[in-house]
TORKOL-4160 file (C-alpha; in steps of 0.2 Angstrom, whole numbers, padded with zeros to 4 digits, m for minus):
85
<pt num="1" X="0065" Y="m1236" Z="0501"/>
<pt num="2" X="0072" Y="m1233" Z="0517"/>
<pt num="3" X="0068" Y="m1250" Z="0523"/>
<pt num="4" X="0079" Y="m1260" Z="0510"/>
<pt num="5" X="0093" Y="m1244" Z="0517"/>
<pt num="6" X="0091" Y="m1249" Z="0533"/>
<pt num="7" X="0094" Y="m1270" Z="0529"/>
<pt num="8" X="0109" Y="m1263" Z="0516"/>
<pt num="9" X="0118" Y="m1255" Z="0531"/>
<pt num="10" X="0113" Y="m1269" Z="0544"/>
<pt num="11" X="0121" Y="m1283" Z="0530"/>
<pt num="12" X="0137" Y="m1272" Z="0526"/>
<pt num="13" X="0142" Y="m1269" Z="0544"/>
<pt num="14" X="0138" Y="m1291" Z="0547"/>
<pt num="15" X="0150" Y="m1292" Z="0532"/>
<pt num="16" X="0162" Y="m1280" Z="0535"/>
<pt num="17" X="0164" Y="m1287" Z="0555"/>
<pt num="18" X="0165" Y="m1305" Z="0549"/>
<pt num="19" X="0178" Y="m1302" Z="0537"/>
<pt num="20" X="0188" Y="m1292" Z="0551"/>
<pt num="21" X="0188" Y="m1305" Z="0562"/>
<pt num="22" X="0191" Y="m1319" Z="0551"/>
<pt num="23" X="0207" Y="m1311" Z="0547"/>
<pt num="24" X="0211" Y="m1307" Z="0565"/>
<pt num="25" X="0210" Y="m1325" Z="0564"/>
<pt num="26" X="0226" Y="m1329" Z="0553"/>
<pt num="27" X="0235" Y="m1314" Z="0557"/>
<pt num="28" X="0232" Y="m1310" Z="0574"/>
<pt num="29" X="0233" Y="m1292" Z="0573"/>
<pt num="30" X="0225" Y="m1282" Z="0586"/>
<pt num="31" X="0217" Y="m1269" Z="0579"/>
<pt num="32" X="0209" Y="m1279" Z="0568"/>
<pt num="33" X="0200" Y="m1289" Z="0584"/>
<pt num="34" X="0194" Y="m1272" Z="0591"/>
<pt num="35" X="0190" Y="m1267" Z="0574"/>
<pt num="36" X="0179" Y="m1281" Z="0572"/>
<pt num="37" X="0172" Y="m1281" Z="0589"/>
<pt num="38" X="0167" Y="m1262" Z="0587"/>
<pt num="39" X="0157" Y="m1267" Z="0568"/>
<pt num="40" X="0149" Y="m1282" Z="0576"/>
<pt num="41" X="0141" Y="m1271" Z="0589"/>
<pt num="42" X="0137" Y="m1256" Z="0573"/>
<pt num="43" X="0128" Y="m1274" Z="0566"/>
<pt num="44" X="0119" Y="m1276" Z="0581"/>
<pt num="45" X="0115" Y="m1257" Z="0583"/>
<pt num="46" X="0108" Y="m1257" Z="0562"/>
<pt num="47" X="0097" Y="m1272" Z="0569"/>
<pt num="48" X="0090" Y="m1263" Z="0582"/>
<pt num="49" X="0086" Y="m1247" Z="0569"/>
<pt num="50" X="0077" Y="m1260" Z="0558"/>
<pt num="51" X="0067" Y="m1269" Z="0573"/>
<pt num="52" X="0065" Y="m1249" Z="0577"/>
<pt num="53" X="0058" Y="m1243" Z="0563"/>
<pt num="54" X="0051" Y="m1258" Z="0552"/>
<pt num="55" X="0043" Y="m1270" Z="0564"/>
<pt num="56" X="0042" Y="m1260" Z="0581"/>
<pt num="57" X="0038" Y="m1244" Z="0578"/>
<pt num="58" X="0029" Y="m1240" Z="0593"/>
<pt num="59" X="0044" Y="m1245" Z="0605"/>
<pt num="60" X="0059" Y="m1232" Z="0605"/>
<pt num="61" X="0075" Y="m1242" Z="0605"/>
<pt num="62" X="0083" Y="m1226" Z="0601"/>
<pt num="63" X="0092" Y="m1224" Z="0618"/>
<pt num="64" X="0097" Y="m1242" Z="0616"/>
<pt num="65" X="0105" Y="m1239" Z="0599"/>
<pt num="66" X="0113" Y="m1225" Z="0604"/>
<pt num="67" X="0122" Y="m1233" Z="0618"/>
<pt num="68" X="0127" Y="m1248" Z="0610"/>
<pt num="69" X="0134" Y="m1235" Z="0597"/>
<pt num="70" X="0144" Y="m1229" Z="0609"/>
<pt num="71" X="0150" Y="m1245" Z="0614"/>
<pt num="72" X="0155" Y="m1250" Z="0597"/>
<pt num="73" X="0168" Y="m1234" Z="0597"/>
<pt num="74" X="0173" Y="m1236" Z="0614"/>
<pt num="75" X="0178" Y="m1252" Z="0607"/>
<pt num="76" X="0188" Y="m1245" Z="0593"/>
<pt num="77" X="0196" Y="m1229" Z="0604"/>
<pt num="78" X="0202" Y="m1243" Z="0615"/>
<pt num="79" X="0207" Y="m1253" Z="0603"/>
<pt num="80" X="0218" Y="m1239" Z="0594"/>
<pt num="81" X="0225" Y="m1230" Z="0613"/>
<pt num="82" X="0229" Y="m1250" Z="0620"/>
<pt num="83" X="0241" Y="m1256" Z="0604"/>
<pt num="84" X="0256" Y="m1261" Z="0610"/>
<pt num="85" X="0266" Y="m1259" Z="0593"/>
């Protein structure tokens, strides 16, 4: 069970930062670039937790995912402070 969780959150995250940035697309609204560039990197960081825990479990990518978490809200905080409307 907890490996079709783990794909589940790695696929809504892919969607979610697709759709973001396929909006930014047409509307060219910032927040939605960063907001896109910071689930992108939440897709990349549920790939790691499935390469993690499903098909290397006896490599730790934690620190890895943890920074690249951190990443994908650095993204977002700058993003949010660095709006110029």
């Amino acid at each position: 069970m907890p490996e079709l969780i783990y794909l589940l959150c790695a696929v809504t995250s892919l969607i979610c930062a697709w759709l973001l940035l396929r909006s930014y697309r047409r509307t060219r609204f910032p927040l939605l670039f960063w907001s896109g560039l910071c689930f992108s990197a939440l897709a990349l960081n549920n790939l790691l937790l499935v390469l993690d825990k499903l098909v290397f479990p006896d490599i730790n990518f934690s620190i890895v995912r943890v920074s690249l978490a951190l990443l994908a809200l650095l993204l977002l905080l700058f993003g949010l402070i660095w709006q110029d409307d």
